[in-house]
Legacy VTK file of the C-alpha trace (Angstrom):
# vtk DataFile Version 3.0
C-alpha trace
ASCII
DATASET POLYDATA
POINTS 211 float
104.473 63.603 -114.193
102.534 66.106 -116.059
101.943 69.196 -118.351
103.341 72.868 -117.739
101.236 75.689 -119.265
102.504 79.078 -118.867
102.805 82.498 -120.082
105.593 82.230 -122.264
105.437 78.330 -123.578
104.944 74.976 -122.669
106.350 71.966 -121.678
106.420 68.702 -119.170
107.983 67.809 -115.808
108.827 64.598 -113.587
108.503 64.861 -109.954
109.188 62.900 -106.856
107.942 63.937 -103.285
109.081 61.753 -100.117
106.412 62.016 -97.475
108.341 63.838 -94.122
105.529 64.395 -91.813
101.957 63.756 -91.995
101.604 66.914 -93.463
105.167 67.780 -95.390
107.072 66.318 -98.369
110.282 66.793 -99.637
109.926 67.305 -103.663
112.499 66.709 -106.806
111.902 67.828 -109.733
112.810 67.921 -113.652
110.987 70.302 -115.784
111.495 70.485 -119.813
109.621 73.712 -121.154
110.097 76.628 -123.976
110.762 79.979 -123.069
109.196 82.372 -125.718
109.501 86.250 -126.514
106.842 88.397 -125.465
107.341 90.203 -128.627
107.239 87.301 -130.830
104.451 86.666 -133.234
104.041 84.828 -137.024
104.412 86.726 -140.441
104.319 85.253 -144.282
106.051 87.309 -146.992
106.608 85.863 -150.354
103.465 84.570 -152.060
103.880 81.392 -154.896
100.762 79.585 -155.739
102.704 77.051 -156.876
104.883 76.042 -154.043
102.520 77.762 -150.959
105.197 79.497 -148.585
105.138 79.269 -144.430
104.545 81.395 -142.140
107.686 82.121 -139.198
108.560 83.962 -136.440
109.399 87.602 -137.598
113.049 88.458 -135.996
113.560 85.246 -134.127
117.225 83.977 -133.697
116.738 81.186 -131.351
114.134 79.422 -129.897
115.236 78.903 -126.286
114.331 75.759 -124.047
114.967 75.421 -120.392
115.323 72.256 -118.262
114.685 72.920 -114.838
116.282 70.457 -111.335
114.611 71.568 -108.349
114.581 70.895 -104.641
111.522 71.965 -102.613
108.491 71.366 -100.039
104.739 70.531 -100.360
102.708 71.427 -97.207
99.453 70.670 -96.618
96.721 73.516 -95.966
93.170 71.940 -96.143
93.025 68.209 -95.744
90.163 65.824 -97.519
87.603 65.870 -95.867
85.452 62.764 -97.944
85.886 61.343 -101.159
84.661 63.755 -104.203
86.694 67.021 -101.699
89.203 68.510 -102.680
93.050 68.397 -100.605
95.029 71.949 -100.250
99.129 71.928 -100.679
101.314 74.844 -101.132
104.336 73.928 -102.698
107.866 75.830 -103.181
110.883 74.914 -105.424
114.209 76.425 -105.866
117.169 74.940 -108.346
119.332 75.525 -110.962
118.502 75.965 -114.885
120.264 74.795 -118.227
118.974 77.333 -120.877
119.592 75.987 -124.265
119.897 78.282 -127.709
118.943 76.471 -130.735
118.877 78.625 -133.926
116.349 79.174 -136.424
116.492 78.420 -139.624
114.710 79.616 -142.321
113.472 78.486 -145.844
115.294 81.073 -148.548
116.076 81.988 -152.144
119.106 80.360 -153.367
121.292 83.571 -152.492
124.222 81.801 -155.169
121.335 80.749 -158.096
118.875 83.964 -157.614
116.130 80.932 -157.865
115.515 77.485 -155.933
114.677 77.158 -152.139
117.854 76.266 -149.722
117.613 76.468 -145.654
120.007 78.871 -143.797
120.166 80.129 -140.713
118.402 83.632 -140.115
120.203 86.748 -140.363
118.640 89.667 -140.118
120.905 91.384 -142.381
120.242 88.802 -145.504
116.921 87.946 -145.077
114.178 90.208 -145.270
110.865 90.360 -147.506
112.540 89.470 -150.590
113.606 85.828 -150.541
112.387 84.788 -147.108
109.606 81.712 -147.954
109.142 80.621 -144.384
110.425 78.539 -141.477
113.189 75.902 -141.858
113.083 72.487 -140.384
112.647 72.345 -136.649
115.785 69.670 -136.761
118.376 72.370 -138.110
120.622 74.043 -135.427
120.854 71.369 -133.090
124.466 70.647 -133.010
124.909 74.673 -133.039
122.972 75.007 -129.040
124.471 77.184 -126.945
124.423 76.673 -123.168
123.018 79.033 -120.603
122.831 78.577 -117.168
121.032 79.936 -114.265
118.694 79.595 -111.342
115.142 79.476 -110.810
112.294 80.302 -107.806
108.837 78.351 -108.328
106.050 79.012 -106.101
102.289 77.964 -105.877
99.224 76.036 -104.904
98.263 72.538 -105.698
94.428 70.723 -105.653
94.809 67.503 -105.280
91.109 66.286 -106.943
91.455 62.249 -106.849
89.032 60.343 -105.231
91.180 56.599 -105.230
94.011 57.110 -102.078
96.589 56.044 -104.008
96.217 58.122 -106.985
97.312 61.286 -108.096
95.255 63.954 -109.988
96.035 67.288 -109.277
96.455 70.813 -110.728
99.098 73.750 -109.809
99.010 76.805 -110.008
101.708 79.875 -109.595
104.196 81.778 -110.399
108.085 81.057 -111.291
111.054 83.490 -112.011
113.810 81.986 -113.956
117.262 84.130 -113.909
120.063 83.437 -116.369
123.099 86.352 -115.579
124.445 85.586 -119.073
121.831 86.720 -120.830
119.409 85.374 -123.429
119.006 86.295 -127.064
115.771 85.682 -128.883
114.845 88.126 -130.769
116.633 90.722 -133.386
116.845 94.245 -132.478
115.346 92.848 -128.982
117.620 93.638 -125.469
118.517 90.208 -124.188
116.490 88.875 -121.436
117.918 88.188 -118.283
114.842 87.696 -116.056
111.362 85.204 -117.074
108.566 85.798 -115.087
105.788 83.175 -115.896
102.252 82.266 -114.259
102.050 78.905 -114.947
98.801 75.953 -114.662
100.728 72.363 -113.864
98.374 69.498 -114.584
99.309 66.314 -113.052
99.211 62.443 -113.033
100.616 59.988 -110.868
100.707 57.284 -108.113
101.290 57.072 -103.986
103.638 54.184 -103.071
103.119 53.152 -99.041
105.990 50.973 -97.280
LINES 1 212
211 0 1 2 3 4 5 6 7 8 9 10 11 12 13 14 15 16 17 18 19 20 21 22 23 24 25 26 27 28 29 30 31 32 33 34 35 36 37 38 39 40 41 42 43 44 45 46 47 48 49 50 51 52 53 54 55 56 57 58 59 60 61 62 63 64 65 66 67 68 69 70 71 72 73 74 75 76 77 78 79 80 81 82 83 84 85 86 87 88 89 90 91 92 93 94 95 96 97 98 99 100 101 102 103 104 105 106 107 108 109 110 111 112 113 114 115 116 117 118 119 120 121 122 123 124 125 126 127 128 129 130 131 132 133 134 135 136 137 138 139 140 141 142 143 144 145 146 147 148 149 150 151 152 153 154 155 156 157 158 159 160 161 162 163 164 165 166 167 168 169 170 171 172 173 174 175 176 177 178 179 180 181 182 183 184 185 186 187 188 189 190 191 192 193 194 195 196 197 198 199 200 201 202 203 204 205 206 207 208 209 210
């Protein structure tokens, strides 16, 4: 298991790799991350000393999360040569995605009252500068997710650091392309992605089993 870092987000993934040949392994994996905007970025409007507002994403419908099932390889470049060295893999994964739209919400003025805060979901053409106080409740919009699928191409290389034999320490490095044909909509006023392109650091932890 470990930690995904990449240019639009973050997230974690679970893998399994079944040793093939002294030097090859078959990999599955599950990977859980956020897929952000490149446009995105945090504004405040309404100032009340009283009651301090939030800050939010300006324009953002949905935040979008993406779980990932692989298949793949891991081959082995530069074996150990002691201890403290450092082992070589390059690995390569190919699967399908589940994209899922969850929509923002947003703190507001009580559109029916003229006074009082109430959480809606954004609109662009309600909200604005005048009665937006900040973000909503990351649990709103849940049972509202919207499905989309697609397919994914992951490639890098791996440094496998521990020094016990039956540990696993490693860190990944690459790039992955994630494709979803029906289109993905993020931002307001924004063209829908269709295409991700990430370069992405994978820190992991785990253990060898030998039969």
């Amino acid at each position: 298991g470990g930690i995904i870092l990449h240019t639009s987000g973050w997230g974690g993934n679970l893998t399994r790799g079944k040793f093939k040949t002294y030097k090859r392994y078959d990999l599955y994996s599950f990977d859980l991350v956020n897929l952000k905007h490149r446009k995105e970025y945090r504004i405040r409007y309404l100032t009340d000393p009283e009651n301090p507002t939030k800050s939010f994403k300006y324009g953002k419908l949905n935040s979008f999360f993406n779980a990932r099932f692989s298949y793949g390889q891991q081959r082995m470049l530069f074996e150990k040569q002691r201890e403290k060295g450092v082992e070589v893999y390059f690995n390569w994964k190919t699967g399908l995605n589940l994209g899922m739209l969850k929509p923002i919400y947003l703190e507001v003025i009580n559109s029916q009252t003229g006074f009082g805060r109430v959480e809606e979901r954004y609109d662009p053409n309600q909200h604005n500068e005048s009665n937006i106080y900040g973000k909503g409740r990351f649990g709103n919009g849940f049972n509202e997710i919207k499905f989309r699928p697609g397919a994914h191409v992951k490639g890098g290389f791996k440094f496998e650091l521990a020094k016990n034999r039956e540990k696993i320490f490693a860190i990944e490095t690459g790039v992955i392309v994630d494709i979803f044909p029906t289109k993905v909509e993020i931002l307001a006023n924004q063209a829908e992605d269709v295409v991700f392109y990430n370069f992405y650091i994978n820190i992991l932890f785990g253990k060898k089993y030998y039969d």
